[in-house]
Each structure stands twice: as structure tokens, then as C-alpha cells.
N, C-alpha and C positions, 0 to 999 in steps of 0.2 A: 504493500500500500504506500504512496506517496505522503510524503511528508514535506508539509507545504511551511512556510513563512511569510506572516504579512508582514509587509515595510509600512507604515503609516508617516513623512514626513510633516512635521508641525514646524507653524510660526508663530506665536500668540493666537492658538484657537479656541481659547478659554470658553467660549460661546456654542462649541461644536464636536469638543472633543470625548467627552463625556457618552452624550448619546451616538456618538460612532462607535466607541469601544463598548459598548455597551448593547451596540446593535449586529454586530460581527456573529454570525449562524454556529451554534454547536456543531460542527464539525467534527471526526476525526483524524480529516486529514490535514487539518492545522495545524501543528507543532510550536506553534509561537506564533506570538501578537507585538512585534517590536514598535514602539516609536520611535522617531529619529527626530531629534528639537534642535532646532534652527537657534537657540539661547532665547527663550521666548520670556520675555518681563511682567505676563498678562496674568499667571495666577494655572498655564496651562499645566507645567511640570510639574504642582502640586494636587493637581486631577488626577496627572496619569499615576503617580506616586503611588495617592490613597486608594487607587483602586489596583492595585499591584501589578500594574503589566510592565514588563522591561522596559527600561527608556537608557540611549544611550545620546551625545550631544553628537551633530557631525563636525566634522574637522575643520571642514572649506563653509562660506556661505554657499548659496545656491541651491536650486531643487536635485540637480544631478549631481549635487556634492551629498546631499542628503540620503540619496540614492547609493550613492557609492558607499558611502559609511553603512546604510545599513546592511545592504549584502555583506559588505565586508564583519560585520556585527552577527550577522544572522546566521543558522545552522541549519535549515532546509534544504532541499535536493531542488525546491521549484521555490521560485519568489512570487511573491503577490505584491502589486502596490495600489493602494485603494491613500484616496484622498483623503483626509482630515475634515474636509468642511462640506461632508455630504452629498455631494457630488454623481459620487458612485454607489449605487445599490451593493453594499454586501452581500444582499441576495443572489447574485450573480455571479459567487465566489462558487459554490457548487458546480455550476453551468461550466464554466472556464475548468476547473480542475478535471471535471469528465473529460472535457478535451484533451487536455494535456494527456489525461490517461487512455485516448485512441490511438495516442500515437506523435502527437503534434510537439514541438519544442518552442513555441511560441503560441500563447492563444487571446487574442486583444479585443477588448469589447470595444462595439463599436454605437455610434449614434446616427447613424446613416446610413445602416441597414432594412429592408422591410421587417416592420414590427417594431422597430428601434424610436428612437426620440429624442426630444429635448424640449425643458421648461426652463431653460436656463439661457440658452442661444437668444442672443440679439441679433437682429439682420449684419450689424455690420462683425460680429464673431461668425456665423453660421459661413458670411460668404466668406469670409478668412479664412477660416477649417479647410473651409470644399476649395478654395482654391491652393491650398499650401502642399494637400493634399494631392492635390491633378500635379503640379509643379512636381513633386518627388513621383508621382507615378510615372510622370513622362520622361522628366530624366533620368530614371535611375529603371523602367522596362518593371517596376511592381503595380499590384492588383491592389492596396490599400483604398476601403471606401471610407476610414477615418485613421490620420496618421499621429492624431494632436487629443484625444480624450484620456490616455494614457490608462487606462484601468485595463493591466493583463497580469497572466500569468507566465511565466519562462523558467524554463528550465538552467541550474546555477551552472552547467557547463557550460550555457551558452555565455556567460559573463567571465567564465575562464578561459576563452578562447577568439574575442574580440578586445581590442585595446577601446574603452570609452574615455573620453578625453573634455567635455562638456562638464563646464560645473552650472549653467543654468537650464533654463526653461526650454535651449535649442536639445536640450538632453533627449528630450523626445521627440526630435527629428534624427537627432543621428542614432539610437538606439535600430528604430526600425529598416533606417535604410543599409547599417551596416549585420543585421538579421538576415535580412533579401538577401545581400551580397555571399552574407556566407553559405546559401543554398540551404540552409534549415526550415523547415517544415511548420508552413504560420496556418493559421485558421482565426476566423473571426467568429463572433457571436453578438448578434444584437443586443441592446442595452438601454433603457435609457437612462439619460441625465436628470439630475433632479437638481431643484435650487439651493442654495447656499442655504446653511443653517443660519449662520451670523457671521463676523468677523468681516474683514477687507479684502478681496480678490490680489493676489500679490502679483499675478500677470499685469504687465501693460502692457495693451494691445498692441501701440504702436514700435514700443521699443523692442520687446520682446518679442513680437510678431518679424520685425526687420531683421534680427538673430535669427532668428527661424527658416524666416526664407534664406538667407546667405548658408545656411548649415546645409541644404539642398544640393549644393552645388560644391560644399565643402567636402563633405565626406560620400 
């Protein structure tokens, strides 16, 4: 049986964290519930604390610094990363994990699939997504119908056998496109998005989004 690992990266989610950890499916193929805290000042590390789930700080600022510390942190055979600020249905942590276990070494939920969604997409995110999305399909010869929701699961060889070099938000453009490259085994699964519990969206469309696109072309 697979033995999975969530990564939860936090920033000050005081607002949100609580009923994430606390909404995560009995499972037993989860083996751990790790937080990764960004040095948050809001009152969040004393949440995850009292309610006892492991939390370790990451090294670097950034999402994909966050990301790196927590693989590096974690001890599961597959990773999971699910949002902090409700974003992602935990519910969808079963669905993904079946995948993995057909065979798949990457399995990434998506919001732009049939059956899939979003209450969260603003016009001018949704066209972002769907265009960032087309840009890496076309350069880079992949089938991704969402490259930028970031809610999957992957297997921890595949993080032992790509060099990830991304310490922010572009982390999740080059994670995918350097997956394609390496000929491993992706599947998607519908999902939808849900809105923020509370706290500050830490993306800026613009700045973040302009990393984004140049990472396309980067890796």
C-alpha cells in the first residue's frame, strides 16, 4: 500500500488553517500531514502546534522553496501538496492517490476539465491559467488542460531525478514541464476550486504571472 505525504505550505493562514487540517479524509494511505511555514507572525504556528501535526520552517522564502523543504522534510514514497487557504478539496486526495496507484507517476487535479470548476477564477485569472497553459502546451509538444492549480500527487523518485531550481510561484510551471520532458507517466483528474477561507492571496497576478510565463521558455 502506498504511503503518501501531505506538504501543506503556510504564510500567516491563521484564518484557514485550522479547518484544513482538520478537514484532510481518514485515510490510510497518508502517513503524514506536514506543514511547511513560511515564518508566519499571525498566530498560525501556534494552531498547527496545538493541534499536533508536524511543522517544520522552510529554509529559502518562496512557494517552491517551501516545497523543497518539505519533500526534503517528508518521508513518503508519493507527495501530496494541497493548499493552506482552501483552495483544494481534500476530498480529492482519495481520487488522485487511486491514480497514482494505476500506475501513473504524476496525477494533477485539474479545473478545466468536464465536470471540473471554479468559484474562485476571475475573468482576468481564468484567461491567464488557459493561456499560460496553451503557451507550455505548445512549446514544450504537452496535453496539460491546467498547468497552474497545483493540487497533485507524484511520486518522490520523480523529485530524485529532476534538478528543481525555482524558489517561487514559476515552481509550478517548471515542475510540470520538466515531468513531460522526463517521459513519466501524468494523468489528470477533475476538481474543482473552491474560494479562499480568509487571509491574502500571496500570488500577484501580474508579477508573478510575468515569472510564469518566462519559466515557459526557461526550462
Amino acid at each position: 500500500m502506498l504511503k503518501a505525504s501531505i506538504i501543506i505550505p503556510t504564510l500567516n493562514e491563521v484564518e484557514t488553517i485550522e479547518k484544513i487540517l482538520t478537514s484532510i479524509p481518514k485515510e490510510e494511505r497518508i502517513e503524514e500531514v506536514l506543514v511547511v511555514d513560511g515564518h508566519s507572525t499571525d498566530g498560525t504556528i501556534d494552531i498547527v502546534k496545538r493541534l499536533g501535526f508536524p511543522l517544520v520552517f522552510q529554509e529559502k522564502k518562496g512557494f517552491g522553496s517551501a516545497i523543497a523543504t518539505g519533500i526534503k522534510e517528508s518521508k513518503g514514497e508519493v507527495i501530496i501538496i494541497l493548499n493552506a487557504d482552501n483552495s483544494h478539496d481534500p476530498n480529492d486526495i482519495p481520487k488522485l492517490l487511486d491514480k497514482i496507484e494505476e500506475g501513473y507517476d504524476m496525477v494533477m487535479a485539474s479545473r478545466y476539465l468536464p465536470g471540473a470548476g471554479s468559484e474562485d477564477d476571475t475573468l482576468l485569472h481564468y484567461i491567464g491559467n488557459r493561456l499560460l497553459t496553451f503557451f507550455c502546451n505548445k512549446f514544450h509538444g504537452a496535453n496539460f488542460s491546467d498547468c497552474l492549480y497545483f493540487f497533485f500527487v507524484a511520486r518522490r523518485s520523480i523529485f530524485d531525478s529532476i534538478n528543481m531550481t525555482s524558489s517561487g510561484f514559476e515552481y509550478c510551471m517548471e515542475l510540470p514541464i520538466k515531468i513531460h520532458k522526463g517521459d513519466f507517466k501524468i494523468a489528470e483528474i477533475p476538481s474543482f476550486e473552491r474560494k479562499r477561507w480568509g487571509g491574502k492571496a500571496k500570488v500577484n497576478s501580474l508579477i508573478d504571472g510575468w515569472k510564469i510565463f518566462r519559466a515557459i521558455f526557461k526550462y
